[in-house]
N, C-alpha and C positions, 0 to 999 in steps of 0.2 A: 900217655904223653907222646910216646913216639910212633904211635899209631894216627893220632891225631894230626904230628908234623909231617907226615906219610903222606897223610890225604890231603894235604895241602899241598905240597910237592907235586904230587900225580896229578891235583887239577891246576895249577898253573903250568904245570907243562903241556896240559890239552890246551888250555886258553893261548898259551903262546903258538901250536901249535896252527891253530886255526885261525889266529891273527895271519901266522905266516903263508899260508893256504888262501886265507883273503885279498894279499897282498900281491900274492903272485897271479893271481888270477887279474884282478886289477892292472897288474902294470902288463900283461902278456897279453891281453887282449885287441889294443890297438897292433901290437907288430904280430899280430897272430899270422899261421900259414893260410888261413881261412880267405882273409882279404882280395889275395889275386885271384882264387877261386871265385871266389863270387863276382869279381869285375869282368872276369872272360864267360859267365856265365850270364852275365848281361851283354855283352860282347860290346864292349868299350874301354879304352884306358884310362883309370883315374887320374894321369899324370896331363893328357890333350882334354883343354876344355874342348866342345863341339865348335865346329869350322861354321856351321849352318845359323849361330846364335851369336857373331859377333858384327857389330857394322865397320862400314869401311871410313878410318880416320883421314876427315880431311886436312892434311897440312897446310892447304894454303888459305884456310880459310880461320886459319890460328895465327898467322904473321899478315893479313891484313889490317890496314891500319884503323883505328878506333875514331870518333873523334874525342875532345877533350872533355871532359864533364864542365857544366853549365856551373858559374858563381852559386855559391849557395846562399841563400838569400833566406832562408827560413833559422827562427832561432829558437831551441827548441826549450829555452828557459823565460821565455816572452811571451803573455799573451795576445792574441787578436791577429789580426794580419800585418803583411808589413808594405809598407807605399807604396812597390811593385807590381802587388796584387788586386790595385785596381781595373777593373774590367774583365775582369774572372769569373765562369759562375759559381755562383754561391750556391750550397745547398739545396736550396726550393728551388734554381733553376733559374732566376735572376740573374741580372750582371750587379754587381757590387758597386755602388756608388764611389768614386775618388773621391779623399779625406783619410784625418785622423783614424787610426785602428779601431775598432767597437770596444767598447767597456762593459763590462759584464753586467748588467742590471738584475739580477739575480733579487724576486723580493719576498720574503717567507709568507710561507700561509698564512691567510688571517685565523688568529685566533677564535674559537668558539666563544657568540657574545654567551653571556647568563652564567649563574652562580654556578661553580665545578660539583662534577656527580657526587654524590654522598660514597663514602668511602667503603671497601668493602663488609659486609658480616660477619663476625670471625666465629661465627659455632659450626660445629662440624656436626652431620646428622646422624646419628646412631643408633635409630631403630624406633619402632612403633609397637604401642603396646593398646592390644586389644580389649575393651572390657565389656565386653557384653554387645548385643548390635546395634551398632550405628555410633558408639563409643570408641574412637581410636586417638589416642594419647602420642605426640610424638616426641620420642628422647633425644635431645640435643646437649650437646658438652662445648663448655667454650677452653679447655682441657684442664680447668681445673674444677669446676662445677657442673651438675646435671641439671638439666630442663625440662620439664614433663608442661603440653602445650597443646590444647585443642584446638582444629581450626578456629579463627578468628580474637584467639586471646593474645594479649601482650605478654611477652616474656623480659622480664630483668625491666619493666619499663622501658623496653628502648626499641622490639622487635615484635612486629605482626606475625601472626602461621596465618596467610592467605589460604594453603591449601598443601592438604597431606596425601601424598602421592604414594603405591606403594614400591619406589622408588627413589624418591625424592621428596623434597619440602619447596612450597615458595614461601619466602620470607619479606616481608618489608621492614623497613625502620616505621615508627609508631608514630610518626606527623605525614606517614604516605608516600612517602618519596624513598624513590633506590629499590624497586623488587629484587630480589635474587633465588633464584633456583641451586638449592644444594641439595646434591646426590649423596645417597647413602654409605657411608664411607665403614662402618662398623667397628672401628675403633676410638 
């Protein structure tokens, strides 16, 4: 026991002592003797910035007089221009016709005409199985059931195997419509 409280003594008092050895080095550093050696060793004072790197301040060209700033006439919670602003150029480089402000005509895309794309496929492809040549069977899971599926057969009644890739699968819905390409995912 008092061998053990020994060596805990003995090493907190290196760790304190090296904290303090840390700290003096830290703080002696910047007012170290080192500093003016090295500035007369460049042979300049740190305390005179350089004579050659400042410009010359003109005073009298700081109590000339301004003139006043212009009506502010823009309002920056409004859109369009404001009735001043006629005969200004506009953007393109036109003069802006005199009149009421312009109003935003802004008018959404047209929508795509014809019935919306068939929704996505939801099996995930997990693997091909080989049985003999020119027989390859592809395993699909919709995560709760497996699917074993040669090109061109219908699976669940609802999905074509167009073509079995040995990376991927193209799949259709079983009335033709919606291909889709799933990569092999293996789980």
């Amino acid at each position: 026991m008092a061998s053990e409280r020994t060596r805990r003594f003995v090493l907190l008092g290196a760790l304190g002592a090296a904290a303090l050895v840390a700290v003096r080095l830290v703080v002696s550093e910047p007012g170290s003797t080192r500093a003016p050696e090295r500035a007369r060793q460049r042979g300049a004072d740190t305390n005179r910035p350089d004579a050659t790197a400042l410009e010359r301040v003109q005073l009298d060209a700081l109590s000339a007089s301004r003139p006043d700033p212009a009506e502010a006439r823009r309002n920056p919670f409004r859109f369009g221009s404001t009735p001043g602003d006629a005969g200004r150029a506009t953007s393109a480089g036109l003069l802006a016709a005199p009149g009421p402000a312009p109003v935003n005509t802004f008018a959404p895309a047209p929508l795509p005409a014809g019935p919306p794309p068939p929704p996505p496929i939801p099996l995930k492809f997990i693997g091909i199985v080989e049985r003999g040549p020119g027989l390859r069977l592809a395993v699909l899971s919709d995560g709760r059931n497996v699917f074993y599926g040669r090109e061109g057969e219908i699976l669940e009644g609802r999905y074509r195997i167009e073509r079995i890739g040995p990376e991927s699968i193209d799949l259709a819905w079983a009335d033709g419509r919606g291909r889709q390409t799933i990569r092999l995912s293996g789980s």
